[in-house]
C-alpha positions in Angstrom: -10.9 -25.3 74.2 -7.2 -24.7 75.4 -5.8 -25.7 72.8 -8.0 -24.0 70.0 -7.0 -20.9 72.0 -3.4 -21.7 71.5 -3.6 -22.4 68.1 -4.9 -19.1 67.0 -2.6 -17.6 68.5 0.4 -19.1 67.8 -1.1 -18.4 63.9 -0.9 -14.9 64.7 1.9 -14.8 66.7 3.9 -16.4 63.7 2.5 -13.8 61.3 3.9 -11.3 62.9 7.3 -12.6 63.5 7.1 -13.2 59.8 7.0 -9.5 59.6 9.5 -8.6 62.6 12.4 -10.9 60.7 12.0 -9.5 56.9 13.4 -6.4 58.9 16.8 -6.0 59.1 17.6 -5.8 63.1 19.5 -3.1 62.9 16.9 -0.5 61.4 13.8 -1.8 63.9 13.7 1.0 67.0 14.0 4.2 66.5 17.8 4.5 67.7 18.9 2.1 65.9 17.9 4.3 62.8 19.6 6.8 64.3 22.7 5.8 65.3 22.9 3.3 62.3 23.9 0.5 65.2 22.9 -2.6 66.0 20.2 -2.7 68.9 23.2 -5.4 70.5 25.1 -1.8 71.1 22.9 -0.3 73.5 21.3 -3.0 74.5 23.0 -6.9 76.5 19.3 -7.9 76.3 16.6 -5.0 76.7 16.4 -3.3 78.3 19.8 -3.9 80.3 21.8 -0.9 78.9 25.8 -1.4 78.1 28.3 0.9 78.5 27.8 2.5 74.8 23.8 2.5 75.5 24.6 4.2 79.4 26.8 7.1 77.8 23.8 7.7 74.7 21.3 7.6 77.3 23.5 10.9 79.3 24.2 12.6 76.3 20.5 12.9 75.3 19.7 10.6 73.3 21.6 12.8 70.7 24.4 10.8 68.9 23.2 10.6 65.1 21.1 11.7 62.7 17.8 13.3 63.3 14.9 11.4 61.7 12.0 12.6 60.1 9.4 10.1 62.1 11.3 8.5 65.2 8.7 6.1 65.9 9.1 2.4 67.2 6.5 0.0 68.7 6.4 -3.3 71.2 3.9 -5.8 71.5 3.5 -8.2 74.3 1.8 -11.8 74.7 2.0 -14.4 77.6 0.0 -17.4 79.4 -0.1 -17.5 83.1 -0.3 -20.9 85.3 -0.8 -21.0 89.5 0.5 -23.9 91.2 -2.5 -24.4 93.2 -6.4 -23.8 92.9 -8.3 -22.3 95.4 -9.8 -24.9 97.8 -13.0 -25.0 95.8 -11.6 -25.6 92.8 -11.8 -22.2 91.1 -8.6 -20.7 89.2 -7.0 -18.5 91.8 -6.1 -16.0 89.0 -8.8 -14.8 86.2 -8.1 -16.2 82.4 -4.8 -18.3 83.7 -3.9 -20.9 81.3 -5.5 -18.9 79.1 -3.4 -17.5 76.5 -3.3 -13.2 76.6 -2.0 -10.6 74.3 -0.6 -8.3 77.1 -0.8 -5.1 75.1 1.3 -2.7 73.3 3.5 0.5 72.9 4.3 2.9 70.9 7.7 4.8 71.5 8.4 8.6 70.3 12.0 8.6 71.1 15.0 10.0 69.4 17.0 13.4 68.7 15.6 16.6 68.6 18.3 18.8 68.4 22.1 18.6 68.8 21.4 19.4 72.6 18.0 17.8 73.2 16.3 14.4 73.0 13.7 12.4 74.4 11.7 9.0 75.2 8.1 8.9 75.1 6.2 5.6 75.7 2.2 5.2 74.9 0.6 2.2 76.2 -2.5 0.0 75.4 -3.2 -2.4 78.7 -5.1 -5.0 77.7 -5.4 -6.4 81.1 -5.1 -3.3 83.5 -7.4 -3.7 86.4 -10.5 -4.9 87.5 -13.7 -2.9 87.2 -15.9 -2.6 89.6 -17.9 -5.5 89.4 -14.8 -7.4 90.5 -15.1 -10.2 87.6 -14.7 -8.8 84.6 -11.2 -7.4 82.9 -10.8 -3.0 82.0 -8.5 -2.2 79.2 -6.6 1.1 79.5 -4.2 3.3 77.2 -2.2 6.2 78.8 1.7 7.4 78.3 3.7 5.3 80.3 7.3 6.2 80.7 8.6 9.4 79.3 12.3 10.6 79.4 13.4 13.8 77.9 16.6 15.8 78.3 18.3 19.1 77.6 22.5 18.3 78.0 26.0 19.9 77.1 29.6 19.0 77.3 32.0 20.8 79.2 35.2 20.6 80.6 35.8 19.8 84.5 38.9 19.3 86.2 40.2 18.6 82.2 37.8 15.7 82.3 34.3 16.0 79.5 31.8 16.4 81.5 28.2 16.0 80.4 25.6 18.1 81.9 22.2 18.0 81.9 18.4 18.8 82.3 15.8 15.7 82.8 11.9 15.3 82.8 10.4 12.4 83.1 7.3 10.7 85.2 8.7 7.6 87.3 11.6 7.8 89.8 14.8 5.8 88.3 13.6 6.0 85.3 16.2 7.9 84.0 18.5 6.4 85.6 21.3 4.0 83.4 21.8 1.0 85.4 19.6 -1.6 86.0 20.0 -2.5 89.1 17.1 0.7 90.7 13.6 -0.6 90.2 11.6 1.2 87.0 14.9 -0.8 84.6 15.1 -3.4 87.2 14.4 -7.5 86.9 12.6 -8.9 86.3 11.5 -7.2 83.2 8.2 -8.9 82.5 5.8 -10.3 84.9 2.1 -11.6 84.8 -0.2 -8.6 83.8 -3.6 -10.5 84.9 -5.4 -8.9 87.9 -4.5 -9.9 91.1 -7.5 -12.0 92.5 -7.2 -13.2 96.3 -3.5 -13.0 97.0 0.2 -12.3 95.1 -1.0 -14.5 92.6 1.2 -14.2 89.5 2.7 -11.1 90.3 6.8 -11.6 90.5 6.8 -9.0 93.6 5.8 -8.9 97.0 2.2 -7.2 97.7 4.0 -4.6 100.1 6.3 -2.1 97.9 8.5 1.4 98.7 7.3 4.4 97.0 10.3 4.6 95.0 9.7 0.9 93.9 6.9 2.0 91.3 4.7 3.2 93.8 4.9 6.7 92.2 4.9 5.4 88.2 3.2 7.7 85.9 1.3 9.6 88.5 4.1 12.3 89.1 6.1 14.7 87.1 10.3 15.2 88.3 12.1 17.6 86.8 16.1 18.0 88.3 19.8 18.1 86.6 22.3 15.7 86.6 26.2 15.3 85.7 28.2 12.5 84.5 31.7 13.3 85.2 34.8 11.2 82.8 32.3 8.6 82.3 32.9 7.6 86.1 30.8 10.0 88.7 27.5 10.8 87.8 24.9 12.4 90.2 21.3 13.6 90.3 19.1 16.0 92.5 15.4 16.6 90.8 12.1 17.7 92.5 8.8 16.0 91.7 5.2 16.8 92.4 1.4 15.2 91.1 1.3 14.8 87.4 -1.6 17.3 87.6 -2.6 20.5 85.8 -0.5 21.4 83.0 1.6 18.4 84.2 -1.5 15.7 83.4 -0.2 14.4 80.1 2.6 13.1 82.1 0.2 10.7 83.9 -1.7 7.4 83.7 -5.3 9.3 83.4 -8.1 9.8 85.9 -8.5 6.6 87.0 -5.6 6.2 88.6 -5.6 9.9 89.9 -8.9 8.5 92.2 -6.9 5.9 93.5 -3.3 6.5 93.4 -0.9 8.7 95.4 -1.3 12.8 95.6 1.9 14.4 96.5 2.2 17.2 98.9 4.0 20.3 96.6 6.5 20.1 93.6 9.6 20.0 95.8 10.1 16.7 97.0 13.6 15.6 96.4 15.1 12.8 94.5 18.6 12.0 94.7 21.4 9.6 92.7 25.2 9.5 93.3 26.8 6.5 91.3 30.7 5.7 90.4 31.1 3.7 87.4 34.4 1.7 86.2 34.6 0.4 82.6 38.0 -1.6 82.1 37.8 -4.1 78.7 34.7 -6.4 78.7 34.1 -5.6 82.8 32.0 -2.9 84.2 31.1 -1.6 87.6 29.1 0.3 89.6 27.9 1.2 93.0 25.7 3.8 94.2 22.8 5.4 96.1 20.1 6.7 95.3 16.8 8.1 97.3 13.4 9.9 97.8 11.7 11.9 100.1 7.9 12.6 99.3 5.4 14.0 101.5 1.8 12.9 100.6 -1.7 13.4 101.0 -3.9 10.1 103.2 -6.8 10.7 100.9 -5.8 11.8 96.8 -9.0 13.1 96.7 -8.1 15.7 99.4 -5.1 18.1 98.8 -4.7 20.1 102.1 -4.3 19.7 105.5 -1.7 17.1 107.1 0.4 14.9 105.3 2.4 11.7 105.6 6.0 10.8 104.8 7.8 8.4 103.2 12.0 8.4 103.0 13.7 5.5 100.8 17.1 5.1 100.6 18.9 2.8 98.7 22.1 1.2 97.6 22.8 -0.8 94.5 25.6 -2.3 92.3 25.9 -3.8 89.3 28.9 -5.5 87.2 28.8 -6.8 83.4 31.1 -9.1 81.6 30.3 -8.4 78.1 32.5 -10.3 75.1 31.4 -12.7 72.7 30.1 -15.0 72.8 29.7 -14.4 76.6 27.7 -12.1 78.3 27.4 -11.4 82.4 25.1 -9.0 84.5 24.6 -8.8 88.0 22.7 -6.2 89.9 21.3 -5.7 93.4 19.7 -3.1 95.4 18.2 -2.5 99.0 15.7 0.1 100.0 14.9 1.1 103.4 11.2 3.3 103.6 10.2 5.2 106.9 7.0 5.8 106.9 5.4 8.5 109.2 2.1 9.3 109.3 0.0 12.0 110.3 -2.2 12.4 113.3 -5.2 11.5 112.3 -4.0 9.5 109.3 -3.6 6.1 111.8 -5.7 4.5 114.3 -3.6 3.3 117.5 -6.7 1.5 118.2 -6.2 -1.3 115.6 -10.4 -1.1 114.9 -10.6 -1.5 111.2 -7.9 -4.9 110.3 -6.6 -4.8 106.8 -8.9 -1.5 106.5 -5.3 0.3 104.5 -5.1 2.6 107.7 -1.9 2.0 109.7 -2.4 0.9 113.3 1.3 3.2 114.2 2.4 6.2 113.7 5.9 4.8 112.1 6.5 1.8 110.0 9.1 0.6 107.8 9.4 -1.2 105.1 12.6 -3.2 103.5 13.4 -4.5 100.1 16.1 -6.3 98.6 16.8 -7.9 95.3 19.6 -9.2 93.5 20.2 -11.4 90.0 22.5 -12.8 87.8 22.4 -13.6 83.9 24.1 -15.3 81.1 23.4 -14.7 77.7 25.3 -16.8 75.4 25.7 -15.5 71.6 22.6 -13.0 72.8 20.7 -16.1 71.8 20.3 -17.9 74.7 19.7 -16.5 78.6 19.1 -17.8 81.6 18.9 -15.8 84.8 18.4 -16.2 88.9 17.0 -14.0 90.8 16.0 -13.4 94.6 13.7 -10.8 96.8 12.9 -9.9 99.6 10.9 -7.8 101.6 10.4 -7.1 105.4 8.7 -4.7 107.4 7.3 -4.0 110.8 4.0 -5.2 111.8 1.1 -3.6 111.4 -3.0 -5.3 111.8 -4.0 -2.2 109.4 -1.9 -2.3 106.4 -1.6 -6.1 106.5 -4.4 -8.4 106.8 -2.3 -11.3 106.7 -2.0 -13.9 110.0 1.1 -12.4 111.3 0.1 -8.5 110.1 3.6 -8.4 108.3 4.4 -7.6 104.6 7.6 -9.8 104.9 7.7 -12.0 101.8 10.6 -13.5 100.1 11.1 -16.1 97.1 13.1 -16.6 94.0 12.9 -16.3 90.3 13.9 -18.6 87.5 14.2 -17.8 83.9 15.3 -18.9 80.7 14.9 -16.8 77.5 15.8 -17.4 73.9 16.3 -14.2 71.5 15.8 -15.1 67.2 16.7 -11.4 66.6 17.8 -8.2 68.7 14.4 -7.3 68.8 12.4 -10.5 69.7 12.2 -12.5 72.6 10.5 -15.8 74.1 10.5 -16.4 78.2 9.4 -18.7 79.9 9.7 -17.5 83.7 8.6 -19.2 87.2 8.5 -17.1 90.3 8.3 -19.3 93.4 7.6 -18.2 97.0 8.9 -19.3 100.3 7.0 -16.4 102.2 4.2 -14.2 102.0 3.0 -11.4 104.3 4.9 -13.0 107.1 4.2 -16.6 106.9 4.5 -19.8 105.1 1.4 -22.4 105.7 -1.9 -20.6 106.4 -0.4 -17.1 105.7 -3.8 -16.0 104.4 -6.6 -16.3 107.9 -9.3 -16.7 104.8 -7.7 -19.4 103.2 -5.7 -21.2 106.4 -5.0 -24.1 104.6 -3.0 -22.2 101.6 0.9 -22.4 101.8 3.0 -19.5 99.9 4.6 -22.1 97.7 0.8 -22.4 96.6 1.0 -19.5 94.6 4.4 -20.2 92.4 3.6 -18.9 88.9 4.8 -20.1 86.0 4.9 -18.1 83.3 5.4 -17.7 79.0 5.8 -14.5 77.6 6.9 -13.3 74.0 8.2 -10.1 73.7 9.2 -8.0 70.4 9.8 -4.4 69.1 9.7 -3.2 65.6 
């Protein structure tokens, strides 16, 4: 039965890399049309930007030729696999080993005008939640991430200067370097429902706001500068993705159940120094956010909670050929402070999602390093980490702590510019605080239990 599953689609899968490689790899995404480069100018491996791809990014997305119909599109496939069943047997993830077609994109993105240009992303989930009967699958489409930006050139100090104007829906993702979390590793992860536990996701359960906590549900809208190609820095405000802000989000569903900021004026901020110097490249930085929101979405008034991340982050690249190195890492410190009333000091509702203190905190760290040789053949290490203060009502684990760590493994192997194969295992030394019997309803499960492999195949055209 497996296997008949794979079969098919490797068929299809083959037909449509048939297609992908009778275009030339130059003229697949819409930039590349553009710009009349190679995707391997922008791009080490996507989306990890390089310098040339960082600087077209700032300027607008405006270097080239305007085309009539800027239009590009992704598909995604991939087969999941838990290390261990669940201790009756049962496959602790729905449709693992199973082979999935992921979903798919479709990118609006390119010049408008000598001063303006944009990114916007539409996406098809083919596996996007569970519905409510809690065993069967929902599919969703909504926009995704969208980028767009109003810039000019001046002259600072007798050094260009870019300025600019940027709207988009997801803290970072403007941003250029891949080291903050919407561009971050790993790129691709299991996109099956989580069932029981972490499951196949590559990240820990417990997540900062500014670590995709706030993805296509909010609209930011701030300026920048990018100063000599060296200092660049960012203030922008965002608020809900609601009214005449909705196209900007995920869709209604989401607006039931995820977060409902407080205001259009919480801030955002980025200050990075970047070094270019032959093949090397480097940068460090900070970057950070400040949102007050609502305990219940559903209710927009009265008292509010807030949540403070900030972060540092670095990242170098050795890029020559046939050799190619990236590095990045970041950490993010959250305070969270809730309202009164918003938390229950009497602990009477464990695992309920209502904090048992007025304060938490919440700590992430990650870091990798890649090789690509001849942007054929990549391999990359990775490690996270998260740790927080202890709390019976936001974590229903045996210790009441999200601290969770582990490491991540993969190899990758790229035909073309625009295709790639992955094969990806993500194993854990840690979950919510603990090792062996981490989860009080499964006491026997260990974290390691949960190490995912998993095969994904990834290409734009």
């Amino acid at each position: 039965m497996i296997q008949s599953k794979i079969n098919r689609s490797l068929i299809l899968l083959a037909s449509l890399l048939s297609l992908v490689a009778a275009l030339p790899a130059q003229a697949v995404p819409s930039f590349a049309r553009q710009t009349g480069e190679d995707c391997a100018a922008c791009h080490t491996s996507f989306p990890e930007l390089t310098p040339f791809g960082r600087n077209f990014k700032l300027n607008g997305y405006t270097l080239g030729e305007r085309q009539m119909l800027p239009l590009a599109a992704m598909m995604q496939f991939s087969m999941t696999h838990i290390d261990k069943q669940t201790s009756d047997g049962n496959k602790y993830m729905m449709r693992q080993n199973d082979p999935q077609f992921d979903g798919a994109s479709l990118f609006l993105a390119g010049k408008i005008s000598d001063n303006a240009g944009g990114f916007i992303q539409w996406t098809y989930e083919n596996l996007d939640h569970l519905r409510n009967d809690g065993t069967t699958i929902a599919h969703h489409s909504h926009v995704d991430n969208t980028d767009l930006r109003l810039v000019g050139t001046y002259d600072l100090f007798g050094r260009d200067t870019v300025v600019g104007l940027v709207l988009n829906n997801n803290p970072t993702v403007q941003d250029v370097w891949n080291s903050t979390p919407a561009w971050g590793f790993p790129f691709n992860g299991s996109k099956l429902p989580d069932v029981g536990g972490p499951g196949g996701s590559p990240l820990p359960s417990a997540g900062t706001q500014i670590d995709g906590g706030l993805a296509q549900t909010v609209e930011g809208l701030g300026g920048y500068f990018w100063w000599d190609r060296h200092l660049y820095g960012e203030l922008s405000f965002y608020g809900t993705a609601d009214g005449f802000w909705r196209p900007l989000s995920k869709g209604a569903w989401y607006k039931s159940t995820g977060p409902t900021l407080a205001g259009r004026d919480n801030p955002y901020w980025r200050l990075a120094w970047n070094q270019d110097w032959g093949a090397h490249s480097l940068m460090v930085g900070t970057y950070g956010m400040r949102v007050d929101m609502y305990p219940d979405p559903t209710v927009t008034s009265g008292p509010t909670n807030r949540f403070t991340d900030t972060a540092l982050d670095a990242q170098y690249q050795y890029i020559s050929d046939p050799h190619i190195i990236t590095a990045q890492a970041t950490y993010i410190h959250e305070k969270q402070e809730y309202a009164a009333g918003a938390f229950d000091p009497s602990c009477a509702a464990a695992g309920s999602g209502t904090p048992c203190n007025s304060s938490d905190t919440l700590n992430t760290f990650r870091a990798k390093l890649s090789y690509l040789y001849d942007r054929k053949y990549g391999a990359t290490l990775a490690y996270f980490q998260t740790l927080g203060r202890a709390d019976l009502g936001l974590y229903n684990g045996a210790s009441a702590k999200p601290d969770t760590r582990g490491y991540i493994l993969e190899a990758d192997y790229n035909p073309w510019t625009n295709v790639r194969f992955a094969l990806q295992y993500t194993g854990y030394t840690k979950i919510n605080g603990g090792n062996n019997g981490y989860d009080p309803a499964s006491p026997s499960r260990k974290a390691s239990d949960n190490n995912t492999l998993f095969l994904n195949t990834w290409f734009a055209f």
